[in-house]
Each structure stands twice: as structure tokens, then as C-alpha cells.
KOLPAVEX-454495 format. One record per residue: y, z, x of N, C-alpha, C in turn; residue number from 0. Coordinates in Angstrom, 2 decimals, always signed. Each point is the difference from the previous one (the first is absolute). Last residue first. Layout:
BEGIN
{{Y Z X} {Y Z X} {Y Z X} NUM};
...
//
This chain:
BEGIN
{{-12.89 -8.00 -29.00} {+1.15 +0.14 -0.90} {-0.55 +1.05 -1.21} 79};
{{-0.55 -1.07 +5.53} {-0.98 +0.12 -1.07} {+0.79 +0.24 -1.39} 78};
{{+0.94 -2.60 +5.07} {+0.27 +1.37 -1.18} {-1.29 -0.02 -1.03} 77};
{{+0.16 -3.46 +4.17} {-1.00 +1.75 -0.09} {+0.59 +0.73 -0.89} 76};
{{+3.04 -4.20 +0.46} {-1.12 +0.41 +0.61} {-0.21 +1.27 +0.03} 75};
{{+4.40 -0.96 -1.11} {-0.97 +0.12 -1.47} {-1.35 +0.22 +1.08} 74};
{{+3.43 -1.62 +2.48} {+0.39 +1.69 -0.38} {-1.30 +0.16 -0.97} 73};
{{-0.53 -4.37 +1.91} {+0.04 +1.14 +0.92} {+0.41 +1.31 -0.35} 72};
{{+1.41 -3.66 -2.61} {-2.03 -0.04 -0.15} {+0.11 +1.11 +0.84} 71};
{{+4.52 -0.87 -0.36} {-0.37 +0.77 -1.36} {-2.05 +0.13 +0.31} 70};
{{+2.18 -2.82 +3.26} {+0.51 +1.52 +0.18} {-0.97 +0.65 -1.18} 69};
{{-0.56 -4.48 +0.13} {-0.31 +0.66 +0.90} {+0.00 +1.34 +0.07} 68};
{{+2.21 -2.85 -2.96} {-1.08 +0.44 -0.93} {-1.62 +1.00 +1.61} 67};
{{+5.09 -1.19 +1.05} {+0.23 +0.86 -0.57} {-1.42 +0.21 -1.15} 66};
{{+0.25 -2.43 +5.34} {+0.31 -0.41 -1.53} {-0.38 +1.06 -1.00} 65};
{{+1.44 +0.93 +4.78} {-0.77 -0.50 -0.36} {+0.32 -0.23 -1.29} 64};
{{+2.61 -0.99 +4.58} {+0.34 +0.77 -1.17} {-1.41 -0.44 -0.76} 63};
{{+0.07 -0.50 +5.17} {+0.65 -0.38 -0.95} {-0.01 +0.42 -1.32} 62};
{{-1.33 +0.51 +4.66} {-0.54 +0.27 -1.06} {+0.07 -0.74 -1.12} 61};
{{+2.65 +0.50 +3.91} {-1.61 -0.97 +0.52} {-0.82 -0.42 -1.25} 60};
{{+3.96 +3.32 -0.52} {+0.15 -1.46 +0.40} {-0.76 -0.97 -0.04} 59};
{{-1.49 +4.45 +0.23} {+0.47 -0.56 -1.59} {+0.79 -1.26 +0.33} 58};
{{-1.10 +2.53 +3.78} {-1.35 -0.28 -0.81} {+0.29 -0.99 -1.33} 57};
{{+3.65 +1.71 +2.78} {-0.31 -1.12 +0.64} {-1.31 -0.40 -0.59} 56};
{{+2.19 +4.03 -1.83} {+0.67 -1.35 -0.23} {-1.06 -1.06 +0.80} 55};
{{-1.58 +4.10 +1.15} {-0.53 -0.38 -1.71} {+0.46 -1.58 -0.20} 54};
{{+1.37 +2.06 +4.70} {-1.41 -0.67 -0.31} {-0.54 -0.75 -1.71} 53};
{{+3.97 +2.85 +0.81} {+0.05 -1.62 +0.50} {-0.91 -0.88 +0.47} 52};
{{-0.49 +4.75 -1.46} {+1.08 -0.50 -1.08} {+0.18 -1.94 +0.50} 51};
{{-1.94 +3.05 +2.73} {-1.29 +0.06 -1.38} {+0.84 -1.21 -0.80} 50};
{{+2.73 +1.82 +3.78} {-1.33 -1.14 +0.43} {-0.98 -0.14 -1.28} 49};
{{+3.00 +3.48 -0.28} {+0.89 -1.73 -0.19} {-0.82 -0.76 +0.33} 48};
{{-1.98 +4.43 -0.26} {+0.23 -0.67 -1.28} {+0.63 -1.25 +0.00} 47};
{{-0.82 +1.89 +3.94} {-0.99 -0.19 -0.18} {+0.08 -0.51 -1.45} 46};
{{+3.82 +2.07 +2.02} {-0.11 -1.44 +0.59} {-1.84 -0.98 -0.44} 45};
{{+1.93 +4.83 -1.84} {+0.74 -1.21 -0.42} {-0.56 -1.61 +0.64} 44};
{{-1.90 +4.08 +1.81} {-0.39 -0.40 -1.43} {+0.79 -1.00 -0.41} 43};
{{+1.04 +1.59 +4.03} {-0.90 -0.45 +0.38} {-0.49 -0.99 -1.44} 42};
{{+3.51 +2.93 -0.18} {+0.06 -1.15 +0.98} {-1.31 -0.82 -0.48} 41};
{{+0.06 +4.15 -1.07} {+0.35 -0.46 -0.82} {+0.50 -1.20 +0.37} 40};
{{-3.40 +3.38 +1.38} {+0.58 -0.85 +0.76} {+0.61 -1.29 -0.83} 39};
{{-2.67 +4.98 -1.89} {-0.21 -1.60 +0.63} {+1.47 -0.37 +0.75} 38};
{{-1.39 +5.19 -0.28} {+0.39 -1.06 -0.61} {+0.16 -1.26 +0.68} 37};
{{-1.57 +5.65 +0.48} {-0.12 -1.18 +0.32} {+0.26 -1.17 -0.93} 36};
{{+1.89 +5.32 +1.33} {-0.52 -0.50 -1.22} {-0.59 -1.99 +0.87} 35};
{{+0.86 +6.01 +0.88} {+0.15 -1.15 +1.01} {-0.62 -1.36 -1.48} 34};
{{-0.23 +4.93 -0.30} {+1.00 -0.20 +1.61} {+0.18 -1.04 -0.23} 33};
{{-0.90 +3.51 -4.05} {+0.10 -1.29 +0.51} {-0.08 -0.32 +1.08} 32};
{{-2.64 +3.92 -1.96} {+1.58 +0.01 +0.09} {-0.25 -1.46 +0.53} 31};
{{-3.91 +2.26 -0.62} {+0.08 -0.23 -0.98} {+1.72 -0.41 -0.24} 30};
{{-2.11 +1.36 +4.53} {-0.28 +1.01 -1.13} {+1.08 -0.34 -1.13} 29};
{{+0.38 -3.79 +2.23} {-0.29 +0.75 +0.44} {-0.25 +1.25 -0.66} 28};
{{+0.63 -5.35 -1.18} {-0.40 +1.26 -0.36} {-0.15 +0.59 +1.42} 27};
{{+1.61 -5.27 -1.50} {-0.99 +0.93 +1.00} {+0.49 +1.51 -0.44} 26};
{{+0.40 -4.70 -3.43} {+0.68 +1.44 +0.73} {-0.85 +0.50 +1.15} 25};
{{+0.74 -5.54 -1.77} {-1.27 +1.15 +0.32} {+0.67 +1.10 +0.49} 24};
{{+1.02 -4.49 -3.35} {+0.69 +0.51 +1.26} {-1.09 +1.13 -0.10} 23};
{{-0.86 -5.07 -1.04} {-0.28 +1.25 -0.27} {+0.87 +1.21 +0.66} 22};
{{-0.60 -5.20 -0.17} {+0.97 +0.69 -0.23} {-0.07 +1.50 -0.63} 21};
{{-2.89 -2.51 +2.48} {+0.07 -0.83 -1.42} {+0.69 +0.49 -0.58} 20};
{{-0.86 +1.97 +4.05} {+0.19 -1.77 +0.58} {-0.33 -0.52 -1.49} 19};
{{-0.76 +4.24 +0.21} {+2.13 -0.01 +0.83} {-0.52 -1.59 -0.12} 18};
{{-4.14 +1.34 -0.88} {+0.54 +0.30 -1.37} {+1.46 -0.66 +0.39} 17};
{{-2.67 +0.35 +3.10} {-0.50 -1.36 -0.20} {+1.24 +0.01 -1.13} 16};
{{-0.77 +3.71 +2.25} {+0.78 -0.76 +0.59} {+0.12 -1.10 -0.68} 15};
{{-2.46 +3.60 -1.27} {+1.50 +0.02 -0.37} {+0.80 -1.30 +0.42} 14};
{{-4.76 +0.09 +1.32} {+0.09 -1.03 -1.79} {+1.48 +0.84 -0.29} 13};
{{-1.04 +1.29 +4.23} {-0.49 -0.88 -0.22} {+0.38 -1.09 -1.25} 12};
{{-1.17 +4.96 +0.62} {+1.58 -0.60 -0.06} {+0.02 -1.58 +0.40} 11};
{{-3.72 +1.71 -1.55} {+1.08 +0.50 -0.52} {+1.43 -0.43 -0.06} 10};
{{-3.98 -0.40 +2.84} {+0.14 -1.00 -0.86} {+1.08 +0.08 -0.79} 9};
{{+0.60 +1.72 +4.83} {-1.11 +0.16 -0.88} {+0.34 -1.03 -1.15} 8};
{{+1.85 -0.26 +4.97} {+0.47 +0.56 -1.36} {-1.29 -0.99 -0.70} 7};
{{+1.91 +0.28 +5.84} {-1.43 +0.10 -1.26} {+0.88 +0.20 -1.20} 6};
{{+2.82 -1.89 +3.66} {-0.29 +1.00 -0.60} {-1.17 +0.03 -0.80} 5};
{{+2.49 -2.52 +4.48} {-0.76 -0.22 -1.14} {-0.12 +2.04 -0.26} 4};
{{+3.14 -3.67 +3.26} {-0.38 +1.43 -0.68} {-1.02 -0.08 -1.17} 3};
{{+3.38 -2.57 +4.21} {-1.49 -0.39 -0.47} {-0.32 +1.81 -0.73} 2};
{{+5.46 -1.24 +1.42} {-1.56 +0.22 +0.70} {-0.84 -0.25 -1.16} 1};
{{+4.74 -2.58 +1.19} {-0.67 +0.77 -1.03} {-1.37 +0.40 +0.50} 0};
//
């Protein structure tokens, strides 16, 4: 694989960032489609199973909190 770098402005830049939070991005030529950019649906799944088996392994450790716990934490900062 060769060594390539491309400049790209801020613009596009923050499209890219957008394809990597599941954004899909049209490229435009005089205002006609060519070419569309989308995440790496691989990639995403395997980053959610790692979230997903990180959470379990937290809540294990965790252990279940006590239900006058929970209810204090939703009610905190409302204003009724």
C-alpha cells in the first residue's frame, strides 16, 4: 500500500467525522451525485459489541442499584 496524504479543508473534514456517526455524505458535481460516503458497517457493529460487553462486564462489577437509588437519580435537578 503506498503512503498518500490528502489536504482537506475544515468542511470536509467535519463530513468525514459526520460518515463516522453514521452519517451518509452525497458528493455533488455541478449539483448531480457521483459518489456517496458511508460508515463501515463492520466496523460499527464490532464497536457497539465491545460497548455492549463492556456495559455487561460494568454492571456485573456493579451490581444492581437499590430501586430508592434509581428513583433519587431520575428526580435529581427536576424542578416540579
Amino acid at each position: 500500500m503506498s503512503s498518500r496524504m490528502r489536504d482537506v479543508d475544515a468542511s470536509e473534514a467535519g463530513q468525514m467525522l459526520e460518515v463516522e456517526r453514521g452519517v451518509t455524505v452525497r458528493i455533488l458535481r455541478d449539483g448531480r451525485p457521483i459518489a456517496r460516503l458511508i460508515a463501515d458497517q463492520d466496523a460499527r457493529r464490532a464497536e457497539a459489541a465491545e460497548a455492549i460487553t463492556r456495559l455487561k462486564a460494568l454492571r456485573e462489577e456493579m451490581g444492581k442499584a437499590p430501586l430508592d437509588e434509581v428513583l433519587a437519580s431520575i428526580h435529581e435537578g427536576r424542578k416540579y
